[in-house]
C-alpha positions in Angstrom: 89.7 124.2 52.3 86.5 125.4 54.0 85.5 125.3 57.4 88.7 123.1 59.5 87.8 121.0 62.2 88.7 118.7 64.4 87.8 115.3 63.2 88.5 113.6 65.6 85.9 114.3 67.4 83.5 113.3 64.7 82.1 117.1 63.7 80.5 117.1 60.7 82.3 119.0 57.9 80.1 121.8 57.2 76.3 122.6 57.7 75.5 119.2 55.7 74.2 117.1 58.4 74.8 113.7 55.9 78.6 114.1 55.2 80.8 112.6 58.5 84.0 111.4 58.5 83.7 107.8 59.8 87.7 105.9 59.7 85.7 102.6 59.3 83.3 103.1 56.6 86.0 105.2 54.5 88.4 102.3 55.0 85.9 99.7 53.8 85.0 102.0 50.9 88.9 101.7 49.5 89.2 98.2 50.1 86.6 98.0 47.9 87.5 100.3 45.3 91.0 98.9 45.2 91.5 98.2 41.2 91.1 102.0 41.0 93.4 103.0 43.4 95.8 100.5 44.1 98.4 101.5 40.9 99.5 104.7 42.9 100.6 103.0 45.7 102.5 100.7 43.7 104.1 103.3 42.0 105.0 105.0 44.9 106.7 101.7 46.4 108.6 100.6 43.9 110.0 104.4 43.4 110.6 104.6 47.4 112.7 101.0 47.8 114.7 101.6 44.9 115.5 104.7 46.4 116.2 103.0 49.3 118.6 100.5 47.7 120.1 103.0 45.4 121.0 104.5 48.8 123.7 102.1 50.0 122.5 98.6 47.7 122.1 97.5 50.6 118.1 97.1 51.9 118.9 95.8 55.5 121.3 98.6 56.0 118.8 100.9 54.4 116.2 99.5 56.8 118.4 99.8 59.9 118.8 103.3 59.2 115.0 104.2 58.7 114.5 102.3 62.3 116.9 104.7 63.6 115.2 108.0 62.7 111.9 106.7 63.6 113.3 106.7 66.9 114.2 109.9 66.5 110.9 111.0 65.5 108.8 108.5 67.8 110.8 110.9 70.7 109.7 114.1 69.3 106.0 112.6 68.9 106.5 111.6 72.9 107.5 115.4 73.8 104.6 117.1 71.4 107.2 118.6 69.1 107.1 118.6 65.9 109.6 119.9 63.0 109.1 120.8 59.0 110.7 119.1 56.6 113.6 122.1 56.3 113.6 122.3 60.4 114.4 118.5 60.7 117.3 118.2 58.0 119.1 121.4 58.7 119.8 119.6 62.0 123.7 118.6 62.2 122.8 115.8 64.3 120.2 113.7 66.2 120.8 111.6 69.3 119.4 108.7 70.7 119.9 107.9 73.9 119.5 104.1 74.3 119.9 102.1 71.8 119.3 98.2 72.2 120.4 95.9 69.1 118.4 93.2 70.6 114.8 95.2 70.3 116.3 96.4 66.7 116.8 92.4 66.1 112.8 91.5 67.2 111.2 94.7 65.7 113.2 94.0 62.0 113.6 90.4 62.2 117.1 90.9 61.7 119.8 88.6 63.5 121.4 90.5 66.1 124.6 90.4 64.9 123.5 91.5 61.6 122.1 94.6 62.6 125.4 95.0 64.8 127.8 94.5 61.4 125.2 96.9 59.8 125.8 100.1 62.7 129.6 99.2 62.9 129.4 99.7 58.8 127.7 103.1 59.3 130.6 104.1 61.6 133.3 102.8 59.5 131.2 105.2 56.7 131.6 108.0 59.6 128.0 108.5 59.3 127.0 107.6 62.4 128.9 106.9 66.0 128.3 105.5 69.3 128.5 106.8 72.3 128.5 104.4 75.5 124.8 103.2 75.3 124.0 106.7 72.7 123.6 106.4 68.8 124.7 109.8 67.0 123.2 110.2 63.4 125.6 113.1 61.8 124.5 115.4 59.3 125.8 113.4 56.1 123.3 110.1 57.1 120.6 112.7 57.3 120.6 114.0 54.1 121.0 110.2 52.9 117.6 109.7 54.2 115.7 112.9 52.9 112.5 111.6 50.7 112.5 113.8 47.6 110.7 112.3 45.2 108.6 110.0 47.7 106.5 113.1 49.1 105.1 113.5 45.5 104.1 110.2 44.9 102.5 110.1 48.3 100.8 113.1 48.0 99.5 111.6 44.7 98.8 108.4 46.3 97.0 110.3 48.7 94.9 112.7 46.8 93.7 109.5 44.4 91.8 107.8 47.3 90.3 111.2 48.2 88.7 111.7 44.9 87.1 108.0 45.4 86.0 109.2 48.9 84.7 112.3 47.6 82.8 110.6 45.1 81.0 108.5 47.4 79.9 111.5 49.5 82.2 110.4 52.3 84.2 113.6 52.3 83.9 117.1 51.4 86.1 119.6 50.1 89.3 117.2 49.7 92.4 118.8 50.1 94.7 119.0 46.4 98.2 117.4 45.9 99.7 120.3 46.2 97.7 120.9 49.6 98.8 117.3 50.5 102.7 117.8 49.7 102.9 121.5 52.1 100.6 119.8 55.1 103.8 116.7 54.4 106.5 119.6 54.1 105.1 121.7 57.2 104.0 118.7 59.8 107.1 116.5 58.5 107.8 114.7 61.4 104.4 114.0 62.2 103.2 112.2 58.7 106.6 110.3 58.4 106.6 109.1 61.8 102.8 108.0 61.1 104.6 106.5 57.8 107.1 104.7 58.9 105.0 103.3 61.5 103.5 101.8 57.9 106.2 101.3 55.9 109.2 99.8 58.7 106.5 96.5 59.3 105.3 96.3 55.7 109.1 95.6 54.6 109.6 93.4 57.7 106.7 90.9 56.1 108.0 91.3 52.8 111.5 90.4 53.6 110.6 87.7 55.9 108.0 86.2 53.4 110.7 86.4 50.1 114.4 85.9 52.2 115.3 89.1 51.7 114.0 92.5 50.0 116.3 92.1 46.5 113.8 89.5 45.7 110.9 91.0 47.3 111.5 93.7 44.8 112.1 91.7 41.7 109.1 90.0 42.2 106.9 93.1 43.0 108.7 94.5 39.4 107.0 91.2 37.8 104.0 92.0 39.8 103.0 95.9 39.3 103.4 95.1 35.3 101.1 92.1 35.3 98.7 94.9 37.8 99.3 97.1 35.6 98.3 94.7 32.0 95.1 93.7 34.1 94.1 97.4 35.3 94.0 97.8 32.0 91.9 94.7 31.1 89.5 95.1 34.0 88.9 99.0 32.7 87.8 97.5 29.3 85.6 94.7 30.8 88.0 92.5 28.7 88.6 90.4 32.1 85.2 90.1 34.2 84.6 88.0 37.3 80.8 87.4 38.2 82.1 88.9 41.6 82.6 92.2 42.7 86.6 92.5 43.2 87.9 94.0 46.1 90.5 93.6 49.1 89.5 90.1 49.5 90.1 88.8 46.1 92.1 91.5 44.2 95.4 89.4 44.5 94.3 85.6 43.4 92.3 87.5 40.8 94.9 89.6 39.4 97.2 86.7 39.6 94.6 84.4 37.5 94.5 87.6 34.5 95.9 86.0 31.5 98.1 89.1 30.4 100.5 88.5 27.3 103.6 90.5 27.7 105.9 90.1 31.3 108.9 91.9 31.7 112.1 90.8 30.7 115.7 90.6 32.9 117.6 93.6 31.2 114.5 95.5 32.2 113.8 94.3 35.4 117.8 95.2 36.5 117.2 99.0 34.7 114.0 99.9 36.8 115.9 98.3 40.4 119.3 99.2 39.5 120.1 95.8 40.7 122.6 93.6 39.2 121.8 91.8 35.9 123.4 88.9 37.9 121.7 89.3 41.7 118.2 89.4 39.2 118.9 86.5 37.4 119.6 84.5 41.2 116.1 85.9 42.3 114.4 85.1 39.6 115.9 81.3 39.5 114.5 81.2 43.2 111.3 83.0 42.5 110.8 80.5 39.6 111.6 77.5 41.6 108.7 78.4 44.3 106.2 79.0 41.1 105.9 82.5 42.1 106.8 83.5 38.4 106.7 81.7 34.9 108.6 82.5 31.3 107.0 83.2 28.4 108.6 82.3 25.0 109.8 86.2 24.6 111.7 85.6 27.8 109.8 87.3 29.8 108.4 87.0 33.4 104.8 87.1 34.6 103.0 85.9 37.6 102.1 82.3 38.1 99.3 81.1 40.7 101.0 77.9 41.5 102.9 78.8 44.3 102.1 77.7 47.8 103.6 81.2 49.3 101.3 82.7 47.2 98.6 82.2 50.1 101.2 84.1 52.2 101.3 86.7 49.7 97.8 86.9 49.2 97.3 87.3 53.2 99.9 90.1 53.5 98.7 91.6 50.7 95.1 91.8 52.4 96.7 93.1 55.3 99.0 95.3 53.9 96.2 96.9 52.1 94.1 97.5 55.4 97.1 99.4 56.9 97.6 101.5 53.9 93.9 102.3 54.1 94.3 103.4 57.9 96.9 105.3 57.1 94.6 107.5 54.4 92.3 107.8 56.9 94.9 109.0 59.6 96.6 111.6 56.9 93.2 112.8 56.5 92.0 112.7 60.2 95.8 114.9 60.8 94.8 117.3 57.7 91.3 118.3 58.7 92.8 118.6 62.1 92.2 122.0 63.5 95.6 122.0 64.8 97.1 121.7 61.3 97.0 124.8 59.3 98.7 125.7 56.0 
């Protein structure tokens, strides 16, 4: 990339005095832009929490454990250091000297005793011990929590809502995916602790919202392939709404898209690696809160009726605000002059 700077102290990129990096305007530009960018991030979700449940199939347990290394990272952050990706999982162990279950409880909106059965699991596992008030992660949890193919689709993620920036003049000589995934690699702890900050409170809503993150993710399943069907509609002016769509109405208007094919049971327990039998439970409750309807193929698609879909349709908002301000951090970080590649 030419000329580096610090960004945040609003230089301008280079000697054209109209290009400037303003957090606000560029998050307003991709809520707005949001049927063009929104698939990635979808994509990279439902890869990341089936990772996540692949992990242990167990999503509380899975986020228990990410709340634990955020610790870890949130006291590098405090101390200004800052590993690579190889630096912080070649580590044989990472302590954390206080732990309170009642703070892990609040933050996760997990019962306490919950999250207790959870850590006493990961000792039984001898993945993790305790140590008077002290939580020890060992190495073999670490590597459990390693994102391989999550830095890709991030980085992809990523790099899509720069080439919507760039086309609006609103940045200048955007960094490539590749460029994306090595700042990731080299500055690790820095971008996941910024991504986890994200990602822990996002799950948190979902789970809270849908009982528990199994059906948070059948439903999303349901939901990226009806986003995908009316991507695909909206692209060939097939499906046209007098009003611009954006962050504001993307949701209630995707919901409304009168898309053909759903997906079908089999295939939503392949793409999870959930249980034919756990799906067919979450669908029965999704269906009985008219959050999805069956076609005569047997297959499942969105329905509008549901009164939690205002709830949905909020989060989703919000969600999508926070995922914007993270962009804009990941950029603010990259053009950093600190942060060099």
């Amino acid at each position: 990339m030419n000329d580096p700077i610090d960004i945040k102290t609003k230089e301008k990129y280079s000697e054209n005095k109209e290009i400037i990096f303003n957090k606000t305007l560029v998050c307003e530009k991709l809520e707005k832009e949001i049927v063009n960018s929104w698939d990635s991030w979808g994509k990279f979700q439902q890869q990341w929490c089936h990772n996540a449940f692949n992990t242990f199939k167990d999503y509380d347990k899975y986020l228990v454990l990410i709340y634990l290394f955020r610790q870890v990272m949130q006291s590098y952050s405090d101390k200004f250091n800052f590993f690579s990706i190889d630096e912080f999982y070649s580590k044989d162990e990472f302590v954390i000297e206080k732990i309170n279950l009642i703070q892990i409880s609040a933050d996760l909106k997990i019962p306490k005793e919950t999250v207790r059965r959870k850590i006493n699991e990961f000792q039984d596992m001898e993945i993790l011990k305790r140590q008077g008030k002290q939580i020890v992660l060992k190495h073999s949890i670490i590597q459990h929590q390693r994102p391989l193919k999550s830095l890709d689709l991030l980085s992809t993620f990523i790099k899509k809502q720069t080439v919507i920036l760039e086309a609006a003049h609103m940045i200048e000589n955007s960094p490539t995916t590749e460029q994306i995934k090595i700042y990731f690699e080299k500055y690790f702890t820095v971008f996941w602790l910024r991504f986890f900050k994200l990602q822990i409170p996002f799950l948190v809503n979902w789970r809270e919202t849908f009982t528990d993150l199994e059906t948070w993710n059948v439903w999303g399943i349901i939901a990226l392939n009806h986003q995908y069907t009316y991507k695909k509609l909206y692209d060939q002016n097939i499906y046209i709404n007098d009003n611009k769509v954006d962050t504001n109405n993307f949701y209630s208007e995707m919901v409304k898209a009168k898309v053909k094919h759903g997906i079908n049971t089999s295939s939503i327990s392949d793409i999870s690696k959930i249980p034919r039998a756990t799906v067919i439970r979450k669908l029965k409750w999704l269906k009985k809160n008219n959050l999805i309807k069956k076609n005569k193929d047997l297959e499942y698609l969105m329905e509008t009726k549901g009164k939690k879909n205002k709830i949905i349709n909020k989060l989703f908002k919000q969600n999508r605000s926070y995922a914007s301000s993270f962009v804009t951090d990941v950029l603010d970080l990259i053009k950093d002059s600190n942060f060099k590649i």
